[in-house]
N, C-alpha and C positions, 0 to 999 in steps of 0.2 A: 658450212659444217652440217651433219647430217647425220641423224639418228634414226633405228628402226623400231616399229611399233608395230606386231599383228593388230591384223582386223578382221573378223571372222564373217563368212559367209557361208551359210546350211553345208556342209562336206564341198565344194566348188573352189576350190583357188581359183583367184584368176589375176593377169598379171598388172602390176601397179608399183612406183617403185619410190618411194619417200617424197610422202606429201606432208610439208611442214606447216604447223600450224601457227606456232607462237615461238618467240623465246624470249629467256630474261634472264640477263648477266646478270652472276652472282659472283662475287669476289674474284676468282680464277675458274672458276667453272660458268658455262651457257646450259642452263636449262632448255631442253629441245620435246616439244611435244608432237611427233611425230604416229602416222597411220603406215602403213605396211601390207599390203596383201602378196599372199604367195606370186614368186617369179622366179624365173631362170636365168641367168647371165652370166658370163664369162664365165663360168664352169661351177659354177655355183645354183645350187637347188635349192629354195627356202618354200617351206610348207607350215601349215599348222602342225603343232604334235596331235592334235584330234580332230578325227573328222565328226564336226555335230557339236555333241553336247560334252563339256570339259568335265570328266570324273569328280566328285567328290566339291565342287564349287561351290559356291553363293553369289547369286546373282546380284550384282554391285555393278555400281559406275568403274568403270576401267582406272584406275589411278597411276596407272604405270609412266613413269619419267625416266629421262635419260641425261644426266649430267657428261658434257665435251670438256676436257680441261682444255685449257686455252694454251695452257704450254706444252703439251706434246701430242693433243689429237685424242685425246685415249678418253672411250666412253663408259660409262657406267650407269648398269641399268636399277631401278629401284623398284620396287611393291609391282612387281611379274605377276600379275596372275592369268596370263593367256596364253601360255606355252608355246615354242617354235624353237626349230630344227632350219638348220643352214649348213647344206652339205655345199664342201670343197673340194672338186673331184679333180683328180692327177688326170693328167694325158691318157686319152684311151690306148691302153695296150690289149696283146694280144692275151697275155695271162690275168687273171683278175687276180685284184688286189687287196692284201689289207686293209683293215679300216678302222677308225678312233674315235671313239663319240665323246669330246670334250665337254668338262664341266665348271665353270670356269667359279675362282671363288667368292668370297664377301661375306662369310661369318653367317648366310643365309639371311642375311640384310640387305646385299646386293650383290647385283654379278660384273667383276670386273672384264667387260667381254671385249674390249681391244687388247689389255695386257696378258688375259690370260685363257681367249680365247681364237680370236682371228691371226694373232703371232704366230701361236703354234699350229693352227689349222694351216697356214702356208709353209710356216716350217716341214710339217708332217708333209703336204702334199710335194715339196723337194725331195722327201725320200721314196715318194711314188705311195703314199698314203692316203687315202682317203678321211677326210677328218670331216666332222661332223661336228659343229655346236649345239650342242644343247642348253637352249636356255631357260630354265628353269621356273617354276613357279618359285616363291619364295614367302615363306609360311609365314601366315596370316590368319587369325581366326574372322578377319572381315571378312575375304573373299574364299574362306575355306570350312569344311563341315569338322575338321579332322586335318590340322595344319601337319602336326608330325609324320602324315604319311605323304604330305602332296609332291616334295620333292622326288620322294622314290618313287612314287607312281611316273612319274616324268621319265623317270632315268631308264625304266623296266620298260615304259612304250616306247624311248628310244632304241631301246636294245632292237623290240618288238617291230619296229619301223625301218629300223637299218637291215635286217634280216629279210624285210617282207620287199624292199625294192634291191635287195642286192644283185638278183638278174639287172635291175636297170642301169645300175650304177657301176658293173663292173667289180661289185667286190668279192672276196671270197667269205661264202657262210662260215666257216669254220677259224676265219681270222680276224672277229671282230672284237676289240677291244675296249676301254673306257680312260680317259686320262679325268684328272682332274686336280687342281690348287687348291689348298686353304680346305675350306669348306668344301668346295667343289671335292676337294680326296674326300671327304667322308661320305660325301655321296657315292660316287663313285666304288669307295671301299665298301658302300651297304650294297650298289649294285652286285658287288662279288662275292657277299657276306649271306644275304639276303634272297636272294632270288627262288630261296624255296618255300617265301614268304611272298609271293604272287598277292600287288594291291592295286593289281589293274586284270579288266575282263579279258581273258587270253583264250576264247574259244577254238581257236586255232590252232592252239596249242603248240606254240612256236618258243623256242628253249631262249629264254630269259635271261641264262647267266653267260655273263660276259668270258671270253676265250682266256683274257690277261686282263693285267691292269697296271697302270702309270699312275702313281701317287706324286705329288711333288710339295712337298712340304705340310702331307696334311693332316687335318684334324682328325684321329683314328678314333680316340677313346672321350668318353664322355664322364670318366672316374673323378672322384674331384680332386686325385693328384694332380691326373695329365692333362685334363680339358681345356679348350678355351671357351670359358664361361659366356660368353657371347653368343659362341654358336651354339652351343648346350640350350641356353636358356631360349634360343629364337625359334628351335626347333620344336623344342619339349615341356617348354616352362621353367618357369623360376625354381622350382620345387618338384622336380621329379621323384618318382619314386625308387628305389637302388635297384628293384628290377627294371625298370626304364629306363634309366642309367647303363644297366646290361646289358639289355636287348641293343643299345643302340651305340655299343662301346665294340666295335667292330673289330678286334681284336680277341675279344671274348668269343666271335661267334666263328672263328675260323675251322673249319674241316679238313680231313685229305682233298676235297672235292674241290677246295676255294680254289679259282685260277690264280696263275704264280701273277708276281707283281714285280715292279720296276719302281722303288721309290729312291727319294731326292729329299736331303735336308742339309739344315744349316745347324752345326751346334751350337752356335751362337743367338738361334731363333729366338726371340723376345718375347713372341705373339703366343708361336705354338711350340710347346717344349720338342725338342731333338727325340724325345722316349714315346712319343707317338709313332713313327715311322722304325725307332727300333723294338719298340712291343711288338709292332706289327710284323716286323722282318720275322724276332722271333718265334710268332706265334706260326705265321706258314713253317719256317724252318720245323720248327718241332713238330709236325702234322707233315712232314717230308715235299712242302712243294718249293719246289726248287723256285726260289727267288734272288733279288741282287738286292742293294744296297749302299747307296753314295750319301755320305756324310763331308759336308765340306767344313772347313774347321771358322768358317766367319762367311756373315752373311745374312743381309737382316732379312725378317721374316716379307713375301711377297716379291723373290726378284726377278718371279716370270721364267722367260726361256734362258735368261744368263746374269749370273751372280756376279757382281759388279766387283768384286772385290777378289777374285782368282780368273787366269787367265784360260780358262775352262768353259766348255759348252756340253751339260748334262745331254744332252739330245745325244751326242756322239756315242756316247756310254749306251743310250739307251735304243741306239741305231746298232750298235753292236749286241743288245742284251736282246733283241727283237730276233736279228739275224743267227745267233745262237739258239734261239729257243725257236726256231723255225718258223716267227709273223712274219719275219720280212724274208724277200729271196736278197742276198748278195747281188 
């Protein structure tokens, strides 16, 4: 079993591919302390998110782990602070293609990135998608100056990174997207919310805000109706202020401008109430951007690409909602 870990060298990738250090069974999970340097393989491109020096850091010992559960393979990453991008690129054709910068979630505690990252990055590249992981910093005032901006910063260099090698990879500029679960949607939803709040150097001047967006169960608002107090608190503090609350209650900040969205819930959701992904539907709807909406009537909260409990595959829906809104070609 095998887990990945950047390891940073001055702007230089070079290729290396899971050198494992230790591990130590823990009840049904194997702790994996794993290294990583950028490589290429099987159609897969893994780089740093920054070349040099990471935005906004504190320079610390690298703490980052990776829990394997034992019973299905599916890993889980913890206290991120070295950010990486792992693009999954479809068979070169002759049209370029769409593309998905996945966010995967854990309450901005950790990122669940077999369940609800590398699934759907293959799922997506079936549809002739280019999917892209992003894996996230995960707010920490240890290794952070400013823990509430680091994930955005992340999200916005993705955007800013998938745009700058789309010559290379085949995509098309104008059809790049953002999915993301759980927490990963709130991120995701700041990327579409947010983007004229630039908290990364973009001297280049290259457009930030994502085309669309794919929410799937997620954390929208940070109100203390609808939140889930977990993610709330990991990002912003125990005690935020009601304007901080605002600003990052991503439903409040909706424009004509936000791109349209593609969301997925459960009303049954435990975790994160169902009135997150319908504030959110509303709030595009009334600001006229034509978005969708799948509500399945059970279904606990985190069940990935397919809700165990209806004999339904949201992806279909949203291979349709793509193809309609003109990301995907038929």
């Amino acid at each position: 079993m095998y887990a990945s870990f950047p390891l940073y060298a001055a702007n230089t990738p070079v290729n290396l591919f899971c050198i494992i250090k230790t591990f130590i069974t823990m009840n049904k999970f194997v702790l994996i302390f794993a290294a990583l340097f950028s490589f290429t393989a099987f159609g897969q491109v893994v780089l740093p998110l920054y070349n040099g020096e990471i935005p906004n850091s504190i320079s610390v010992p690298d703490s980052e782990k990776a829990f394997i559960n034992q019973d299905n393979g599916d890993t889980t990453f913890m206290a991120v602070s070295k950010p990486l991008l792992t693009a999954y690129l479809p068979e070169k054709s002759d049209k370029k293609t769409p593309a998905v910068i996945i966010c995967p979630g854990g309450a901005y505690l950790g990122l669940a990135y077999s369940h609800e990252g590398i699934r759907p990055a293959k799922a997506l590249n079936e549809l002739g998608v280019a999917a892209i992981i992003l894996k996230y910093r995960l707010p920490s005032d240890r290794t952070m100056k400013n823990k509430e901006i680091g994930p955005l910063q992340d999200v916005q260099q993705a955007i800013k990174t998938v745009r700058m090698h789309a010559a290379e990879w085949n995509i098309d500029t104008n059809k790049i997207g953002v999915m993301g679960f759980s927490a990963g949607g709130h991120l995701a939803a700041s990327a579409g919310t947010h983007y004229n709040y630039p908290v990364i150097e973009n001297k280049e001047n290259i457009n930030l805000r994502p085309d669309f967006m794919i929410l799937i169960y997620p954390v929208i608002s940070f109100s203390d109706q609808l939140t889930h107090s977990m993610t709330r608190e990991n990002l912003i503090g125990k005690n935020p202020t009601e304007e901080k609350k605002a600003f990052y209650s991503n439903e409040l900040q909706v424009t004509k401008d936000t791109p349209p969205a593609f969301l997925v819930h459960s009303g049954a959701d435990q975790a994160v109430k169902v009135e997150n992904s319908i504030r959110m539907y509303l709030a595009l709807h009334d600001k006229g951007v034509e978005s969708s909406l799948l509500i399945y009537p059970l279904g606990e909260h985190g069940f990935g690409l397919n809700n165990p409990t209806i004999n339904d595959k949201w992806l279909t829906h949203c291979r349709e909602w793509m193809i309609s809104s003109g990301w995907l070609a038929k």
